[in-house]
C-alpha positions in Angstrom: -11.2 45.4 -24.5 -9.1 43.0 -23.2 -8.0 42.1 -26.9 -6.4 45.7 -27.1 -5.3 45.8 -23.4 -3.2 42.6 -24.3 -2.3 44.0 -27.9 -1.0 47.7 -27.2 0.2 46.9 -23.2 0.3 43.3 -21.6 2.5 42.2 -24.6 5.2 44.0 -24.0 5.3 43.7 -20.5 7.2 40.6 -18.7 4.8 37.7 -18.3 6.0 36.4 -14.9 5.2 40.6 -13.9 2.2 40.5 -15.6 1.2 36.8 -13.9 2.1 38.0 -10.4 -0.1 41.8 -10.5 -2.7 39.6 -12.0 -2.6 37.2 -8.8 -2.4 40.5 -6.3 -5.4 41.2 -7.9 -7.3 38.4 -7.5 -6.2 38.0 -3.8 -7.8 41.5 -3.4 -11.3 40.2 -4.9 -11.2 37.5 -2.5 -10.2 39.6 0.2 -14.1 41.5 -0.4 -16.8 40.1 1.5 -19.7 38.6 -0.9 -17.3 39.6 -4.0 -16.5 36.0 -5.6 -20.3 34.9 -4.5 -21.1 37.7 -6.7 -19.1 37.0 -9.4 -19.9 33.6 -9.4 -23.5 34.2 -9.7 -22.9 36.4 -12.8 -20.2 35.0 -14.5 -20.4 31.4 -13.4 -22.5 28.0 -15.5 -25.7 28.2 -14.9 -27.1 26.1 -17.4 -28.1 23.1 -15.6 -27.2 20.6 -18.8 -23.8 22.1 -18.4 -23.1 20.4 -14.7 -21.3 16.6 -14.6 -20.9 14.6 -12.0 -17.8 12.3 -11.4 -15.5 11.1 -9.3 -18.2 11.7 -6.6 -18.7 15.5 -6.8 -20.8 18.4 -8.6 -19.3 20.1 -11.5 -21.3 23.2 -12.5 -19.6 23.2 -15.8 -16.8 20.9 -17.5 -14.1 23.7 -18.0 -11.9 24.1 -15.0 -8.6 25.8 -15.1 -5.7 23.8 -14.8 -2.8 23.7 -12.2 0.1 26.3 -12.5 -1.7 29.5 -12.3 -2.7 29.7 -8.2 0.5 27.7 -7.3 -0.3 28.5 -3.5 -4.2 28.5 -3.2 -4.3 31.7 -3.1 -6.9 33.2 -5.0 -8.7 29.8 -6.3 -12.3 31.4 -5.2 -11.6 34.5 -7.1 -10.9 32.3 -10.1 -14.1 30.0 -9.7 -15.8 33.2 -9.8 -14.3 34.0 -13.6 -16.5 31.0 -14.3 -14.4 28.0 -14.1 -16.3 25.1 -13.0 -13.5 23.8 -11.1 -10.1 25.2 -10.1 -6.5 23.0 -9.3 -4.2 24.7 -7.6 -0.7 24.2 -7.3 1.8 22.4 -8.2 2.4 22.2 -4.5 5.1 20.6 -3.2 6.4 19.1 0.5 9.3 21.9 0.9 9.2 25.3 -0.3 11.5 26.4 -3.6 12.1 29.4 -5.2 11.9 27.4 -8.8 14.6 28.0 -11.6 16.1 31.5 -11.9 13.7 34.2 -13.9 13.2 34.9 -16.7 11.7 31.7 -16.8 8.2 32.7 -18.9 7.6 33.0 -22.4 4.9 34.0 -24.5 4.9 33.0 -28.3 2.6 35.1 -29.9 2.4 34.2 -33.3 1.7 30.3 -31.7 -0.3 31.3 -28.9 2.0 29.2 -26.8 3.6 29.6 -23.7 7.6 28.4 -22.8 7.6 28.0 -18.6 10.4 26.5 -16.9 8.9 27.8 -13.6 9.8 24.6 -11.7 7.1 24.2 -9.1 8.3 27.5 -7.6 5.9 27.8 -4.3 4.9 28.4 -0.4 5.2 24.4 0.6 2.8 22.0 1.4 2.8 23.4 4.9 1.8 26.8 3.7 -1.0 25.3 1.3 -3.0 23.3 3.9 -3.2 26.6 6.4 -4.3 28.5 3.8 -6.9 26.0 2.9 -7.8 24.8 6.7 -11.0 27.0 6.3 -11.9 27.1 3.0 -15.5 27.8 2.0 -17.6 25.9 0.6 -18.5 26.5 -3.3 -15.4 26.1 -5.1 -14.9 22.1 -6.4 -10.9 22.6 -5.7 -8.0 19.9 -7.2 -4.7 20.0 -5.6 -1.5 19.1 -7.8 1.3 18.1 -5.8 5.3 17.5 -7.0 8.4 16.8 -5.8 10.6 18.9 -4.2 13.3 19.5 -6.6 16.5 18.7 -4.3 14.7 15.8 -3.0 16.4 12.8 -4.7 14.6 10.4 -7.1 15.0 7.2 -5.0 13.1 9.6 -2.5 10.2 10.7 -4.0 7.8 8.3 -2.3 8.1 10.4 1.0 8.4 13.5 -0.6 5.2 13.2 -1.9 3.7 11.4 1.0 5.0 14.3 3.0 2.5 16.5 0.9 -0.2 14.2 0.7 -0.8 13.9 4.6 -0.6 17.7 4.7 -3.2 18.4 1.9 -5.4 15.3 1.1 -7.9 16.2 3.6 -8.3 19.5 1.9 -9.0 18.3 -1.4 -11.9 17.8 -3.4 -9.6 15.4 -5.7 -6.1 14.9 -5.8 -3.3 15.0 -8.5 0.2 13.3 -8.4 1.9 15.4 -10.9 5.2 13.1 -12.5 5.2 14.9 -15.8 6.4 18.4 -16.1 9.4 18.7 -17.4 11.2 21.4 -15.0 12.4 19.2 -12.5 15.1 17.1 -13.2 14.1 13.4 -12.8 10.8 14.2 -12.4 9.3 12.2 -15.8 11.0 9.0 -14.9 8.4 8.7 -12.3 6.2 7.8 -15.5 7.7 4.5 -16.0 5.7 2.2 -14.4 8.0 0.3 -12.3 8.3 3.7 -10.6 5.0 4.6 -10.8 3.3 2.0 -9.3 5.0 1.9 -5.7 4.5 5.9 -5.7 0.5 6.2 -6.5 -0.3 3.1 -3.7 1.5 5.1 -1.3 0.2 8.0 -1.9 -3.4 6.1 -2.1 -2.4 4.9 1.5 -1.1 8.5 2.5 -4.6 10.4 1.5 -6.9 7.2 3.0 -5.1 7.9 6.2 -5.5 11.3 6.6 -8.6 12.5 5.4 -11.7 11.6 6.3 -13.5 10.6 3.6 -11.9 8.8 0.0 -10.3 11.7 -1.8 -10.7 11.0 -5.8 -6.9 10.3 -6.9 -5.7 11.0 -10.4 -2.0 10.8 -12.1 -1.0 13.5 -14.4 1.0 12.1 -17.7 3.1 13.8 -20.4 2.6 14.6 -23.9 5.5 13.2 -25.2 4.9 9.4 -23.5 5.2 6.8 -26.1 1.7 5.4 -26.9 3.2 2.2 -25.5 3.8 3.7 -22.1 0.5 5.6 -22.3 -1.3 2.1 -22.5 1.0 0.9 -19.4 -0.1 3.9 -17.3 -3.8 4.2 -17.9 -3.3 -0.1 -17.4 -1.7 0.5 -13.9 -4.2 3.2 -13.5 -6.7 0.5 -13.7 -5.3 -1.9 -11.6 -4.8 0.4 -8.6 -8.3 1.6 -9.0 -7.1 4.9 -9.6 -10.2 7.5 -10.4 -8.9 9.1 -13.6 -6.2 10.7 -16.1 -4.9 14.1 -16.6 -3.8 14.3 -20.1 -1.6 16.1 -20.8 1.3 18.3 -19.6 3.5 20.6 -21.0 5.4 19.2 -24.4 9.5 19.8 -24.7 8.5 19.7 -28.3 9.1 22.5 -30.4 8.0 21.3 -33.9 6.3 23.4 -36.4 6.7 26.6 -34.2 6.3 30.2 -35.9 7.4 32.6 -33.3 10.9 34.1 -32.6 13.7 31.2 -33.2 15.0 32.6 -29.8 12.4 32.0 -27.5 11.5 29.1 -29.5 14.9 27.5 -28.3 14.1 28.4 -24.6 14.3 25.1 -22.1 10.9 24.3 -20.5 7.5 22.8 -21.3 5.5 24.3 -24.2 1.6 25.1 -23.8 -1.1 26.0 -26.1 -2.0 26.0 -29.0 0.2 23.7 -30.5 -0.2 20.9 -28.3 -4.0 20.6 -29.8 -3.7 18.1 -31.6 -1.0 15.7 -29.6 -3.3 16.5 -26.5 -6.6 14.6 -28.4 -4.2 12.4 -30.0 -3.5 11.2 -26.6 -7.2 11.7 -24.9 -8.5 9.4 -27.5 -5.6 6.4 -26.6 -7.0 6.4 -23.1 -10.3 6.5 -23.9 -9.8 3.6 -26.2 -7.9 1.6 -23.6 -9.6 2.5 -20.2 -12.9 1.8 -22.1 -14.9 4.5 -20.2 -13.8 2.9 -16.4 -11.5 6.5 -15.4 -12.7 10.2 -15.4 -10.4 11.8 -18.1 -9.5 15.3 -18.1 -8.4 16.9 -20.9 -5.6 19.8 -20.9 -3.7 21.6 -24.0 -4.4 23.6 -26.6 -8.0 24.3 -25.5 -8.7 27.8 -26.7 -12.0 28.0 -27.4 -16.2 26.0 -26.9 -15.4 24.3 -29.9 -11.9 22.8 -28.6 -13.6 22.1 -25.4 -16.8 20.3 -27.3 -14.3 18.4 -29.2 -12.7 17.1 -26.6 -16.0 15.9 -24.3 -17.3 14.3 -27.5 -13.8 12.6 -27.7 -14.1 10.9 -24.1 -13.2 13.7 -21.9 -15.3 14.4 -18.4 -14.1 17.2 -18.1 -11.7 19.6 -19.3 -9.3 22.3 -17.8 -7.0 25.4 -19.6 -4.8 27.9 -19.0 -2.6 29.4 -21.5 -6.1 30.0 -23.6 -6.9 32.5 -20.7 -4.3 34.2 -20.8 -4.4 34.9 -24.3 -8.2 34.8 -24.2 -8.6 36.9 -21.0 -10.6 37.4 -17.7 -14.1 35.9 -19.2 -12.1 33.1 -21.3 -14.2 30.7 -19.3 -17.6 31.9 -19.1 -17.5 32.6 -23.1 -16.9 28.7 -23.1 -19.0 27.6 -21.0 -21.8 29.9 -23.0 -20.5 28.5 -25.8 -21.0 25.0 -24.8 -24.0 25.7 -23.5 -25.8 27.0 -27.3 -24.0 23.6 -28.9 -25.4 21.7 -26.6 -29.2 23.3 -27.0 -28.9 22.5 -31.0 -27.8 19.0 -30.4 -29.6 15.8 -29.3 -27.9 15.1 -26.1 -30.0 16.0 -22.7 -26.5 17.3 -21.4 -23.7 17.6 -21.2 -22.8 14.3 -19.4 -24.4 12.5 -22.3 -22.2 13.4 -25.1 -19.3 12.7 -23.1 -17.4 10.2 -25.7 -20.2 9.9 -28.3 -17.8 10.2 -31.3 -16.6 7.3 -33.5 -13.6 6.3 -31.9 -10.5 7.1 -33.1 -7.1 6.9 -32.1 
């Protein structure tokens, strides 16, 4: 049904309009007493050999969705309840913006890609942490957090900091996002020499503020040289940071079939066509951080295959996005029923066992 719905309707509607009546939506389930328990109950993993533990917490299953969608914890209960094992919201950052002037979304069809040059359009930091002072219990929540886009480079540090003492203690695990490619300058926070000063002070920041250690993880790019993804899961292991998102949004366009005029649109790519870099670049880390950081892995996930793939590969977990939107509402508890039916005709226990069993490969 959804299939059609998207075929005959959501298509030819604007995807930013489309993206923002979803949300309304979803705010309204949460709004319903009992109504996301409920959902989670029905739609949520409840194979057993499905759950993994890492960076000290409970995953009922290994596909979360990935930052971008709930930009302002707004409806990440609603979303758990879809059957995501996890949910990160955001990217949050320490002032509020508007983000880049609309239209600023792009659906490729014939790719099943996504163009965004949203650029971290949302509430604040400050409106974030109210809205997650009282959270409930039940929902394993990431926050993604960014820099404010008229912030300067050579202040970053405190821009993040800013948002890190506002929404560390609300976190189940933390991401320092340095890769999208919407915000000028942003990327050049890879480089290590950058890099390094930034994540210890945002280590300090979180170790201050909360109460417990919040799990810390860096998010990197696609398009990193496999020399600077070495460097960063290296300075990722000397700062005892607890794992790698990989990856981002590409500014690639190769080998694209859709319409040669939203193909040339500015912003990051998603989908299907970053398959393969996205492994590609999963398997590097594995290969160099040797199993000592939780990996996640993000892009071109479409399906329980994909996701299999990429746990067999080294990942801990895994997140997606643009294959919900193209996939729809029970995107994620096909997966995780998916996963769960490979996993009963294999020889691994669960699904914490097969994480990384393949040959390696880079």
């Amino acid at each position: 049904m959804y299939r059609l719905l998207y075929s005959l309707v959501l298509r030819h509607l604007p995807a930013e309009g489309v993206h923002r009546a979803s949300m309304a939506g979803l705010r309204i389930i949460s709004m319903v007493p009992g109504l996301t328990a409920l959902l989670r109950r029905l739609l949520g993993p409840r194979d057993p050999g499905l759950s993994v533990r890492a960076l000290g917490l409970l995953f009922p299953g290994p596909l979360g969705l990935a930052a971008g969608f709930d930009k302002d914890a707004e409806a990440y209960d609603a979303l758990a309840g879809f059957g995501f094992g996890f949910v990160e919201i955001g990217t949050v950052t320490a002032q509020a913006q508007p983000g880049n002037p609309r239209p600023r979304l792009f659906r490729l069809l014939p790719d099943r890609a996504i163009i965004n040059r949203m650029g971290f359009n949302n509430h604040g930091a400050a409106a974030a942490a109210v809205r997650l002072r009282n959270r409930a219990p039940g929902t394993v929540l990431g926050v993604n957090i960014g820099k404010t886009k008229v912030v300067p480079e050579n202040e970053a540090i405190g821009d993040y900091v800013e948002s890190t003492e506002l929404l560390a203690g609300h976190a189940d695990y933390l991401v320092v996002n340095v890769s999208s490619p919407n915000t000028p300058g942003l990327r050049n926070l890879q480089a290590v020499e950058h890099l390094r000063p930034l994540l210890t002070a945002v280590r300090e920041a979180a170790d201050r503020v909360a109460d417990r250690r919040v799990p810390l993880l860096v998010k990197i790019a696609p398009d990193l040289a496999d020399a600077d993804i070495d460097a960063v899961a290296d300075l990722a292991l000397e700062l005892g940071l607890d794992g790698i998102i990989a990856t981002n949004t590409t500014i690639g366009r190769e080998g694209l079939a859709g319409d040669p005029a939203l193909v040339s649109e500015t912003g990051g790519l998603s989908g299907a066509p970053l398959k393969e870099r996205s492994l590609e670049v999963l398997r590097r880390l594995r290969g160099r951080t040797e199993g000592r950081l939780v990996l996640i892995s993000v892009g071109g996930v479409e399906n329980g295959y994909d996701a299999w793939e990429r746990i067999r590969a080294g990942a801990t977990l895994v997140q997606g996005y643009t294959g919900m939107i193209y996939g729809g509402p029970l995107w994620a508890y096909r997966i995780h029923r998916d996963l769960s039916r490979r996993l009963s005709s294999s020889t691994f226990p669960t699904i914490q066992d097969a994480i990384g069993t393949d040959p390696f490969v880079v």
